[in-house]
mmCIF entry with sequence, helices, sheets and N, C-alpha, C, O atoms, coordinates in Angstrom:
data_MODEL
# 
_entry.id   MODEL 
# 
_entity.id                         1 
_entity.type                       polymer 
_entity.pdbx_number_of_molecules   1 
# 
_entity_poly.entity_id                      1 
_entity_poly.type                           'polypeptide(L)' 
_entity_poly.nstd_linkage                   no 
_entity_poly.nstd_monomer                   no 
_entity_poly.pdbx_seq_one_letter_code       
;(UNK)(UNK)(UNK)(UNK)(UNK)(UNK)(UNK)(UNK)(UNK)(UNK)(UNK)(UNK)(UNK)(UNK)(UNK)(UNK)
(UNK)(UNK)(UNK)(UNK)(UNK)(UNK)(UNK)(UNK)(UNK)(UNK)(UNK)(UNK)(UNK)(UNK)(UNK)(UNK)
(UNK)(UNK)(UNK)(UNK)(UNK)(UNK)(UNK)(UNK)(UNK)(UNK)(UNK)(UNK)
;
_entity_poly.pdbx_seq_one_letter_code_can   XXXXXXXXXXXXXXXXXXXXXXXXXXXXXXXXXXXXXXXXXXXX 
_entity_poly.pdbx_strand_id                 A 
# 
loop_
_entity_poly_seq.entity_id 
_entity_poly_seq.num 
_entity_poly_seq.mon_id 
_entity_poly_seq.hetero 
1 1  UNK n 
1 2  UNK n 
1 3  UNK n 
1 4  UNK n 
1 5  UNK n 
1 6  UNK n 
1 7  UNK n 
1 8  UNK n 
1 9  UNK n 
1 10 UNK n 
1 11 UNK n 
1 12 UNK n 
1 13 UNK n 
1 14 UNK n 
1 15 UNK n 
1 16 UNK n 
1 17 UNK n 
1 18 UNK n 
1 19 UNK n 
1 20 UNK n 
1 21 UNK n 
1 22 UNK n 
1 23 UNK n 
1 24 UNK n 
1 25 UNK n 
1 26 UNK n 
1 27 UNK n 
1 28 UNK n 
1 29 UNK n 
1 30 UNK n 
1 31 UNK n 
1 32 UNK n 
1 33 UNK n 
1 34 UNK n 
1 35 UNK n 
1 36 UNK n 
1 37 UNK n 
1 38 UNK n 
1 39 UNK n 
1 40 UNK n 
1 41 UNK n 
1 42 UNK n 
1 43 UNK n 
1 44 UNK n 
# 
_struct_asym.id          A 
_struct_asym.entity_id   1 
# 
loop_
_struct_conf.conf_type_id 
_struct_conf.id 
_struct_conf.pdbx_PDB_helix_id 
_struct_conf.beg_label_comp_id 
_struct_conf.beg_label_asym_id 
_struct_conf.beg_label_seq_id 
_struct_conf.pdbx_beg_PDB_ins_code 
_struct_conf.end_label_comp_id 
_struct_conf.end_label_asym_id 
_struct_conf.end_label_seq_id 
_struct_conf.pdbx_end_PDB_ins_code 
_struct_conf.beg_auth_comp_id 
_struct_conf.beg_auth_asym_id 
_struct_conf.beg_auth_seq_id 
_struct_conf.end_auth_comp_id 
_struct_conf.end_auth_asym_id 
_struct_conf.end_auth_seq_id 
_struct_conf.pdbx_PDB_helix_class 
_struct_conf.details 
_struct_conf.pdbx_PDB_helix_length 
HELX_P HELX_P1 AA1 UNK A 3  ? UNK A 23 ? UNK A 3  UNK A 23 1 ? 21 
HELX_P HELX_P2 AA2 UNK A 35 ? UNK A 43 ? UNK A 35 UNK A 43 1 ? 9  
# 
_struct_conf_type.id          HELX_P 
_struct_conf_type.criteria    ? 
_struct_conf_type.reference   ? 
# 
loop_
_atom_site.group_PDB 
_atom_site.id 
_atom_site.type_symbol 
_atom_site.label_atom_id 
_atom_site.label_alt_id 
_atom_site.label_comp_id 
_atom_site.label_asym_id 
_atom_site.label_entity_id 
_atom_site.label_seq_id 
_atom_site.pdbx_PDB_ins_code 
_atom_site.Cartn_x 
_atom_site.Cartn_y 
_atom_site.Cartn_z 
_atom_site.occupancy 
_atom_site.B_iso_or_equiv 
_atom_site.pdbx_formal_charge 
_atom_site.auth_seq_id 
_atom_site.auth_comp_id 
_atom_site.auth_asym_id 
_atom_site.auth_atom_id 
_atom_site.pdbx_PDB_model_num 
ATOM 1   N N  . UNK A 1 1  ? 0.855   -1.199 0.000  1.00 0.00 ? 1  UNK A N  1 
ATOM 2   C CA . UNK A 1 1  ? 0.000   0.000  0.000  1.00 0.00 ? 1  UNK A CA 1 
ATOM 3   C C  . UNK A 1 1  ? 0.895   1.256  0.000  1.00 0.00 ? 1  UNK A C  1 
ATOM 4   O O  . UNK A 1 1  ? 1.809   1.353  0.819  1.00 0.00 ? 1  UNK A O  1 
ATOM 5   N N  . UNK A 1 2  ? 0.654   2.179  -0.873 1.00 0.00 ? 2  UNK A N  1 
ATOM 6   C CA . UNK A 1 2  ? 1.604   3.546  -0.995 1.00 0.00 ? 2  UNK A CA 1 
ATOM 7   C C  . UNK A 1 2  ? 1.318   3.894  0.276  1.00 0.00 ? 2  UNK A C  1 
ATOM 8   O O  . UNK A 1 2  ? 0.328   3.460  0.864  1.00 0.00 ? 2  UNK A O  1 
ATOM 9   N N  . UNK A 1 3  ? 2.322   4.853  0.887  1.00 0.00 ? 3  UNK A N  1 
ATOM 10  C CA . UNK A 1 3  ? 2.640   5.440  2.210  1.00 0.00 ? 3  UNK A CA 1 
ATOM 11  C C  . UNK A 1 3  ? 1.414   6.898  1.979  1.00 0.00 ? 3  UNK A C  1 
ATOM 12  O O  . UNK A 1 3  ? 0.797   7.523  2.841  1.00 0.00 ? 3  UNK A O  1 
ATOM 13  N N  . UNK A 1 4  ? 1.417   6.984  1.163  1.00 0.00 ? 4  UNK A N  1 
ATOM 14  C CA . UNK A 1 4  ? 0.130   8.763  1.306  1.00 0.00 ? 4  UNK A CA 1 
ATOM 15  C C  . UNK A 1 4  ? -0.859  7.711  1.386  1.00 0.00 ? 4  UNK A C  1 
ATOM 16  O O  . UNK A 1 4  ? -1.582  7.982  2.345  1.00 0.00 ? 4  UNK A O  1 
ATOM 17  N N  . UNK A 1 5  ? -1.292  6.469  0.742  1.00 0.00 ? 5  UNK A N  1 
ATOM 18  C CA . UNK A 1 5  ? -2.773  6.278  0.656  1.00 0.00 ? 5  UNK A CA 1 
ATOM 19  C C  . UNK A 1 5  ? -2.816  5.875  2.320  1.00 0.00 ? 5  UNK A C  1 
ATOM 20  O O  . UNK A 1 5  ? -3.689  6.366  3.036  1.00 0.00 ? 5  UNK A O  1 
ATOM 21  N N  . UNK A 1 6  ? -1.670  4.824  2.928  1.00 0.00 ? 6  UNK A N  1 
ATOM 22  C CA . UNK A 1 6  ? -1.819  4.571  3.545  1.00 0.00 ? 6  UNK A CA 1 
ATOM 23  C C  . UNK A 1 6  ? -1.988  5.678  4.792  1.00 0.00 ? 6  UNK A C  1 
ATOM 24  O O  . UNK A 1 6  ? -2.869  5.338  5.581  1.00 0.00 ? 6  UNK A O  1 
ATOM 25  N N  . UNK A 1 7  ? -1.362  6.846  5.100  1.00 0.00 ? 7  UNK A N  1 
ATOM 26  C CA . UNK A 1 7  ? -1.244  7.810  5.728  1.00 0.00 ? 7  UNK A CA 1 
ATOM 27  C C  . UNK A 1 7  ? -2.600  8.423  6.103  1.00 0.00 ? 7  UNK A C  1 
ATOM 28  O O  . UNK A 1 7  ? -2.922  8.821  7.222  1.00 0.00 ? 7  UNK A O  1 
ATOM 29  N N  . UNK A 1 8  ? -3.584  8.438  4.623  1.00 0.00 ? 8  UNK A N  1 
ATOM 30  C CA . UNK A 1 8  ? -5.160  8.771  4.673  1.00 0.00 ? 8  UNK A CA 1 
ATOM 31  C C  . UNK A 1 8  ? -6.085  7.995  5.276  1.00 0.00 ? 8  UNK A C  1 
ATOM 32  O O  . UNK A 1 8  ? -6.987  8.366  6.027  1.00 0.00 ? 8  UNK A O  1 
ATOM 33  N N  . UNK A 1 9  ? -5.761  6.647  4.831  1.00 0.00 ? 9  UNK A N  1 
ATOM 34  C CA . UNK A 1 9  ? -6.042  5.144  5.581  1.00 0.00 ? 9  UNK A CA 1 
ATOM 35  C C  . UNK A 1 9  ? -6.614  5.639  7.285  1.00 0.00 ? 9  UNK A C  1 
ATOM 36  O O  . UNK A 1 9  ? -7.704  5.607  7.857  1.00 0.00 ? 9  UNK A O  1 
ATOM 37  N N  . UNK A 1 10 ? -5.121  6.118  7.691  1.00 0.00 ? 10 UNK A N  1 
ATOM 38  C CA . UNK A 1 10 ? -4.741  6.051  9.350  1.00 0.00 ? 10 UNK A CA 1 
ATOM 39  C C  . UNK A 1 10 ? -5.445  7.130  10.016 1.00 0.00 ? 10 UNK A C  1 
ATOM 40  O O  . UNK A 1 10 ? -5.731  7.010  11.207 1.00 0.00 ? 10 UNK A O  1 
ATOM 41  N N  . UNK A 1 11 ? -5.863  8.552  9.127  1.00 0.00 ? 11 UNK A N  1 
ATOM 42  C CA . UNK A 1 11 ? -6.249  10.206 9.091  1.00 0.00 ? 11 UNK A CA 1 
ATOM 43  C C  . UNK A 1 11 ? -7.658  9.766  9.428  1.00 0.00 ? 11 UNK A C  1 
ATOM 44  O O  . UNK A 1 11 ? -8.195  10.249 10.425 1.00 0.00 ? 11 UNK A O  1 
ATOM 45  N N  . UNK A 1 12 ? -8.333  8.840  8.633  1.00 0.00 ? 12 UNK A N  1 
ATOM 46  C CA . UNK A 1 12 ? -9.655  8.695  8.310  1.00 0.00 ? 12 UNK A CA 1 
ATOM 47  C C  . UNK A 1 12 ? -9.924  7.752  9.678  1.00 0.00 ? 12 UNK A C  1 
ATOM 48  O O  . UNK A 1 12 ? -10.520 8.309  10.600 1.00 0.00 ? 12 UNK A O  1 
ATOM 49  N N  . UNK A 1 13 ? -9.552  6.479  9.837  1.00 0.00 ? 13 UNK A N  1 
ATOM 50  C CA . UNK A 1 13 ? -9.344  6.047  11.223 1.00 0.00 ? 13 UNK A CA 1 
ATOM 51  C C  . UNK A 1 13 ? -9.005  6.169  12.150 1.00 0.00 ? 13 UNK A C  1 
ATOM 52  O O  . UNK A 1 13 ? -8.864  5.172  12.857 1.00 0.00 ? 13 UNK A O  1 
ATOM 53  N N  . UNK A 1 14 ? -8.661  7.590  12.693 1.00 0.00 ? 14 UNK A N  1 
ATOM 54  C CA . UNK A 1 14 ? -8.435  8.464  13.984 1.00 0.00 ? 14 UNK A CA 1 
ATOM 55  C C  . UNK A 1 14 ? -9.847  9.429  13.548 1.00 0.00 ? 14 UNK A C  1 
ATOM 56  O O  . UNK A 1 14 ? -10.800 9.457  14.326 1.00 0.00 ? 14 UNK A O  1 
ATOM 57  N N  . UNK A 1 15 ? -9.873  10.036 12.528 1.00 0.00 ? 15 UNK A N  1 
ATOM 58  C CA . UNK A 1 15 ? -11.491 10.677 12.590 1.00 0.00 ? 15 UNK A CA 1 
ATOM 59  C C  . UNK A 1 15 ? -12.416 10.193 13.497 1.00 0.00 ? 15 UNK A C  1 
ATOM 60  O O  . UNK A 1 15 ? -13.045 10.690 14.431 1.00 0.00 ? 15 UNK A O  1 
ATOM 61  N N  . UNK A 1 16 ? -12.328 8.901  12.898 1.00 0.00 ? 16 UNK A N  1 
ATOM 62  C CA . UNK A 1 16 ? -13.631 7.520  13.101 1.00 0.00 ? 16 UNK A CA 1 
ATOM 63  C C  . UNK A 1 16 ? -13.600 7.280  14.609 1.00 0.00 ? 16 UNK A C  1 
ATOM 64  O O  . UNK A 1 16 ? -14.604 7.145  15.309 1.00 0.00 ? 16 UNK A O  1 
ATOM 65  N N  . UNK A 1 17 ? -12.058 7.234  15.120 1.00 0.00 ? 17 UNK A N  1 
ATOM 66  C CA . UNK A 1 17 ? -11.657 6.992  16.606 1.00 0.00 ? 17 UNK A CA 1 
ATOM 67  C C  . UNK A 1 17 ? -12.169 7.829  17.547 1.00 0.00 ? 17 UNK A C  1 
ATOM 68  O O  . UNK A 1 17 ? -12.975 7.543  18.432 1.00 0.00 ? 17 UNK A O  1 
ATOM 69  N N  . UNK A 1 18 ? -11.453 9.306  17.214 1.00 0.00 ? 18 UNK A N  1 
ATOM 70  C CA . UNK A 1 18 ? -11.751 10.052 17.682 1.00 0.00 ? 18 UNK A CA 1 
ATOM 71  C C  . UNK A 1 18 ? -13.670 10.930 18.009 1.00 0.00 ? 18 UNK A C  1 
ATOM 72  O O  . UNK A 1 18 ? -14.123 11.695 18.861 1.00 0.00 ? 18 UNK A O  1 
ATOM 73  N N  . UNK A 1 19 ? -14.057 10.445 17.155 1.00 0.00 ? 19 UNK A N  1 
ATOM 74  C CA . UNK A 1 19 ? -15.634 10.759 17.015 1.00 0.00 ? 19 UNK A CA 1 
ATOM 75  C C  . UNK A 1 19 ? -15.949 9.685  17.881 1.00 0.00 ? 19 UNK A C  1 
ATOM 76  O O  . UNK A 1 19 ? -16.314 10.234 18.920 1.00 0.00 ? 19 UNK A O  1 
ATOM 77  N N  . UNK A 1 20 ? -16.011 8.442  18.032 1.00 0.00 ? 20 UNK A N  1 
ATOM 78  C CA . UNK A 1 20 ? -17.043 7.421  18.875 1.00 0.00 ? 20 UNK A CA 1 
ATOM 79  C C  . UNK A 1 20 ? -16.253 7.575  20.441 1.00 0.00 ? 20 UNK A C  1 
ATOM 80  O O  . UNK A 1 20 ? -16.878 7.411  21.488 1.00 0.00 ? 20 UNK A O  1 
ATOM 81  N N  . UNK A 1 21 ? -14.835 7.903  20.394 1.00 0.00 ? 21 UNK A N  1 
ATOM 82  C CA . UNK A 1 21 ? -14.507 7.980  21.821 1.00 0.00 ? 21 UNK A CA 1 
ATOM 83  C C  . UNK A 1 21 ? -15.042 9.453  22.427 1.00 0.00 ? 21 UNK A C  1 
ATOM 84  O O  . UNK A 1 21 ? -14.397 9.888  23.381 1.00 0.00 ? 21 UNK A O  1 
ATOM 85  N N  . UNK A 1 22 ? -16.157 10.239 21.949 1.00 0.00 ? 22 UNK A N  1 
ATOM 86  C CA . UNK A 1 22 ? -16.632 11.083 22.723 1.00 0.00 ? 22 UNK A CA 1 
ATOM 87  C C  . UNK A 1 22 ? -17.876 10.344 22.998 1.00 0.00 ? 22 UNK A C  1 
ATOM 88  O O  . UNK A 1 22 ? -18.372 10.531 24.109 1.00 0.00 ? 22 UNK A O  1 
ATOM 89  N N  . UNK A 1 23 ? -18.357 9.693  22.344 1.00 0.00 ? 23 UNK A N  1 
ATOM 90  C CA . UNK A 1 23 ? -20.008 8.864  22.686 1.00 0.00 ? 23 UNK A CA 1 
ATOM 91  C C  . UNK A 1 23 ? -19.539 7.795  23.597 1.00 0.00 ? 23 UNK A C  1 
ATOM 92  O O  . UNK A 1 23 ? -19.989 7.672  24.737 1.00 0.00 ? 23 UNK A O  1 
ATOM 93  N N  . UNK A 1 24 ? -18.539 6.942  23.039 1.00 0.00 ? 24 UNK A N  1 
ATOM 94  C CA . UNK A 1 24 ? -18.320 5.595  24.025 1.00 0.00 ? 24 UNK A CA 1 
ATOM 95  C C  . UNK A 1 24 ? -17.960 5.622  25.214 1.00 0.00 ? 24 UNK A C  1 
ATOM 96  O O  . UNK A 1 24 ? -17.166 6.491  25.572 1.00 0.00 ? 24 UNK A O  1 
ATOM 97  N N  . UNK A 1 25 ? -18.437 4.707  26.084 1.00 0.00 ? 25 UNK A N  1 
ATOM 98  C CA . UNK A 1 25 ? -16.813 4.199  27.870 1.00 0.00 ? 25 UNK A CA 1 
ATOM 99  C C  . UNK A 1 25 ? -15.578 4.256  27.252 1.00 0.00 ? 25 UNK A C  1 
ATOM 100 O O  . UNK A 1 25 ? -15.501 3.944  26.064 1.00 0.00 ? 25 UNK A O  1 
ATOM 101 N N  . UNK A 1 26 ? -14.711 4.565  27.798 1.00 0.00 ? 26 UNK A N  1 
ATOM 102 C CA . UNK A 1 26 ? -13.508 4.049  27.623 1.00 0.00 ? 26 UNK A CA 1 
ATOM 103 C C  . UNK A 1 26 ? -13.095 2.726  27.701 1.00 0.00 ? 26 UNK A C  1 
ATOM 104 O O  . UNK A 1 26 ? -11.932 2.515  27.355 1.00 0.00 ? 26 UNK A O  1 
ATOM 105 N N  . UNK A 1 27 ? -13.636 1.964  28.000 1.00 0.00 ? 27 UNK A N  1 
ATOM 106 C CA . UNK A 1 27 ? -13.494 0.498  27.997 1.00 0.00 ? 27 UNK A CA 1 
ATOM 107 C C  . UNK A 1 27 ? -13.807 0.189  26.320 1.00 0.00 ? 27 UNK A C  1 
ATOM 108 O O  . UNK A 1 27 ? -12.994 -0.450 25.651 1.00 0.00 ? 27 UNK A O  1 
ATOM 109 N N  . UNK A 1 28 ? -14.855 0.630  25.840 1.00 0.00 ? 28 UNK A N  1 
ATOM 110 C CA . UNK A 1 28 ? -15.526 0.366  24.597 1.00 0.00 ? 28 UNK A CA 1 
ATOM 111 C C  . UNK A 1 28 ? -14.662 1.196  23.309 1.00 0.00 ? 28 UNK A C  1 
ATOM 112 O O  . UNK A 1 28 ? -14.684 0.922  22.109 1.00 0.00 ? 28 UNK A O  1 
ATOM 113 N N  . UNK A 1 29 ? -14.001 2.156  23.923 1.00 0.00 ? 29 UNK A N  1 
ATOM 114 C CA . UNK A 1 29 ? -13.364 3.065  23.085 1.00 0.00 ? 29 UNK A CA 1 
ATOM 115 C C  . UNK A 1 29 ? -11.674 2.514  22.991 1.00 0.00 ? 29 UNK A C  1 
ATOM 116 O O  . UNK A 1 29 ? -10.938 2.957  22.110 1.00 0.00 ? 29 UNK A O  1 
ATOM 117 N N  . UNK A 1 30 ? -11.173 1.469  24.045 1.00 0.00 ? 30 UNK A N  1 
ATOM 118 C CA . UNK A 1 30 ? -9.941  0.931  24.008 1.00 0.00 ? 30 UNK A CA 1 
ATOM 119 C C  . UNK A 1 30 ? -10.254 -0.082 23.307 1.00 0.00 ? 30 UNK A C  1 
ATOM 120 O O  . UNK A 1 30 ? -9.540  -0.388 22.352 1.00 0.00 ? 30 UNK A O  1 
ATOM 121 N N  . UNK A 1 31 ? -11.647 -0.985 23.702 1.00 0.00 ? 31 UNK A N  1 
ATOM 122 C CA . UNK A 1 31 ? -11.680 -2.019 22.632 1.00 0.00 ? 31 UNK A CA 1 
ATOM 123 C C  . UNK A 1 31 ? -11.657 -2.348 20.687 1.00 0.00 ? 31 UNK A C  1 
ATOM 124 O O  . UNK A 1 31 ? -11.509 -3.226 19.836 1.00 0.00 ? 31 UNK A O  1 
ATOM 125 N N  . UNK A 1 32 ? -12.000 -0.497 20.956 1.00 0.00 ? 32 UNK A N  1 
ATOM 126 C CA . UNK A 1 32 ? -12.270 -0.740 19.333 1.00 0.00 ? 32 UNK A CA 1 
ATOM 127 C C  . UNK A 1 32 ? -10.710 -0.335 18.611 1.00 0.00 ? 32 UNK A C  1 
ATOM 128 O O  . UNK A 1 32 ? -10.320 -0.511 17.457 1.00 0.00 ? 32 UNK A O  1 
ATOM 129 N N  . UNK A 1 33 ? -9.799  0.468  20.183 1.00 0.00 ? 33 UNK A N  1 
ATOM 130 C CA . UNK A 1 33 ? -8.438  0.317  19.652 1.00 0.00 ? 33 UNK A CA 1 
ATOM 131 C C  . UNK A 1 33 ? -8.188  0.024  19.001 1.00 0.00 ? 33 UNK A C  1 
ATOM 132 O O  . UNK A 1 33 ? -8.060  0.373  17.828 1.00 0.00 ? 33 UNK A O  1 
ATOM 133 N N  . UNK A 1 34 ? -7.878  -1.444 20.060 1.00 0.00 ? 34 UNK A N  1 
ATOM 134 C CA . UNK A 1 34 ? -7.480  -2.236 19.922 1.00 0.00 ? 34 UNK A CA 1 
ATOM 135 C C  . UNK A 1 34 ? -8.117  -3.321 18.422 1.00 0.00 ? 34 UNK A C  1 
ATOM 136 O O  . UNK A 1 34 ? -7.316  -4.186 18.068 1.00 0.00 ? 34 UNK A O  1 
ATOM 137 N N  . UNK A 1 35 ? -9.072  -3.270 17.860 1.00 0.00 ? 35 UNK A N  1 
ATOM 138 C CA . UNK A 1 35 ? -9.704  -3.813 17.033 1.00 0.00 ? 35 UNK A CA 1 
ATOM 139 C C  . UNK A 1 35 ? -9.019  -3.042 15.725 1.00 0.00 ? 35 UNK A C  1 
ATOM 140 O O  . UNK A 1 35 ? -8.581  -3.535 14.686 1.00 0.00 ? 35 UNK A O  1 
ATOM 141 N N  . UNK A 1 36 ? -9.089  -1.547 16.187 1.00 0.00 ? 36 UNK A N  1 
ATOM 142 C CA . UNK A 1 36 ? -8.328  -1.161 14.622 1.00 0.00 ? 36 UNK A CA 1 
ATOM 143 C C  . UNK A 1 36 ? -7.110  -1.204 14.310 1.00 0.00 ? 36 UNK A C  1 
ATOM 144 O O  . UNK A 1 36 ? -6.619  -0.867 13.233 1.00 0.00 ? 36 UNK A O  1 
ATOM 145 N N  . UNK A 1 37 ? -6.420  -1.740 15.509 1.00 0.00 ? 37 UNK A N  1 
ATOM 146 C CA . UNK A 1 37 ? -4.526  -1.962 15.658 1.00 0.00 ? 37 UNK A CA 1 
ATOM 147 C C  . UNK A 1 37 ? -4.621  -3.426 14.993 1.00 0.00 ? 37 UNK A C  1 
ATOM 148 O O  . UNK A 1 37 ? -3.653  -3.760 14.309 1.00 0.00 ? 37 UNK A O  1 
ATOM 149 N N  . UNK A 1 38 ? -5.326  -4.026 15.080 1.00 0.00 ? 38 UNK A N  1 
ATOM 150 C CA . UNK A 1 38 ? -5.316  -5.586 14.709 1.00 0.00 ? 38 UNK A CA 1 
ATOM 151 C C  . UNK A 1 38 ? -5.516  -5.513 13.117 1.00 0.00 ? 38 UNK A C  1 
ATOM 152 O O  . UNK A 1 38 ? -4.711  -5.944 12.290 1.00 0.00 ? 38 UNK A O  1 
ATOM 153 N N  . UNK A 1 39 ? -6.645  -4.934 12.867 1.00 0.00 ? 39 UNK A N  1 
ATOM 154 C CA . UNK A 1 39 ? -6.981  -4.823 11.317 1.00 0.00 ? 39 UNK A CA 1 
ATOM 155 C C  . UNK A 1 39 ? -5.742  -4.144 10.861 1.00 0.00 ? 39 UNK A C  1 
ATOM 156 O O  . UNK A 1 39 ? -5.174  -4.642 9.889  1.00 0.00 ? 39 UNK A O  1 
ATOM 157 N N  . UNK A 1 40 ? -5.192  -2.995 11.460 1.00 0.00 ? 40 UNK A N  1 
ATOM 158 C CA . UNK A 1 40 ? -3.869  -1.990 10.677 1.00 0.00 ? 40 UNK A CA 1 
ATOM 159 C C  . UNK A 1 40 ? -2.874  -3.257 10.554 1.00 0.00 ? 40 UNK A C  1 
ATOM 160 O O  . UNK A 1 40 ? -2.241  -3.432 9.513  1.00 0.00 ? 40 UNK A O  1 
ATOM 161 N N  . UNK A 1 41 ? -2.767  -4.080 11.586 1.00 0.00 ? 41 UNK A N  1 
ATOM 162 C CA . UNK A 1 41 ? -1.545  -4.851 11.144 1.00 0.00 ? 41 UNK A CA 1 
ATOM 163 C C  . UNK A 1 41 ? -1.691  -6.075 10.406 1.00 0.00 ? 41 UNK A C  1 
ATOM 164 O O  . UNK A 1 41 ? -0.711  -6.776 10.151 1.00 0.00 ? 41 UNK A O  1 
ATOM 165 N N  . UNK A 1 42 ? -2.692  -6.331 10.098 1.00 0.00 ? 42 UNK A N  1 
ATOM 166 C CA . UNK A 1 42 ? -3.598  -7.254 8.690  1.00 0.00 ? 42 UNK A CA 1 
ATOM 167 C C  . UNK A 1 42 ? -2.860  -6.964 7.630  1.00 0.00 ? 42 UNK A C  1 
ATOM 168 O O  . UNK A 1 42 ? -2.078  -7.513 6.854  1.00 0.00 ? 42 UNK A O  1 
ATOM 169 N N  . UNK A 1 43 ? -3.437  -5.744 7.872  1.00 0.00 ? 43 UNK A N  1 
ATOM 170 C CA . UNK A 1 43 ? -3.162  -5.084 6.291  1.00 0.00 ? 43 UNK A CA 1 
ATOM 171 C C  . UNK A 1 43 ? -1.663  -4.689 5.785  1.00 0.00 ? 43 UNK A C  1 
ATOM 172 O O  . UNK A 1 43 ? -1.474  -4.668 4.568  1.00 0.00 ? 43 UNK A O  1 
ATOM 173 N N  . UNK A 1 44 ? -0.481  -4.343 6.760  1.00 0.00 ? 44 UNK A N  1 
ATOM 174 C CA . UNK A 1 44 ? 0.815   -4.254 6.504  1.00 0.00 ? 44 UNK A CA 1 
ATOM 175 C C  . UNK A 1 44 ? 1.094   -5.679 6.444  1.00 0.00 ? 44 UNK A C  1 
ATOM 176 O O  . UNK A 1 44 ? 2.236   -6.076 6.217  1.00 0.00 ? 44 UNK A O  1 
# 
């Protein structure tokens, strides 16, 4: 994956992060972290 697409990839998934960790627990907001650290390292 090119490093800019991927860079937008990561921009767009801190958006996403950052928006539900004002609605979620923090329990729910580490879990989905952790869920998008797993998928990021899928994909590298």
């Amino acid at each position: 994956m090119p490093l800019a697409s991927q860079t937008d990839t990561l921009y767009l998934l801190w958006k996403i992060v950052s928006h539900f960790k004002t609605v979620m627990t923090m329990r729910d907001f580490f879990l989905q972290l952790f869920i998008t650290l797993i998928c990021f390292a899928r994909w590298t």
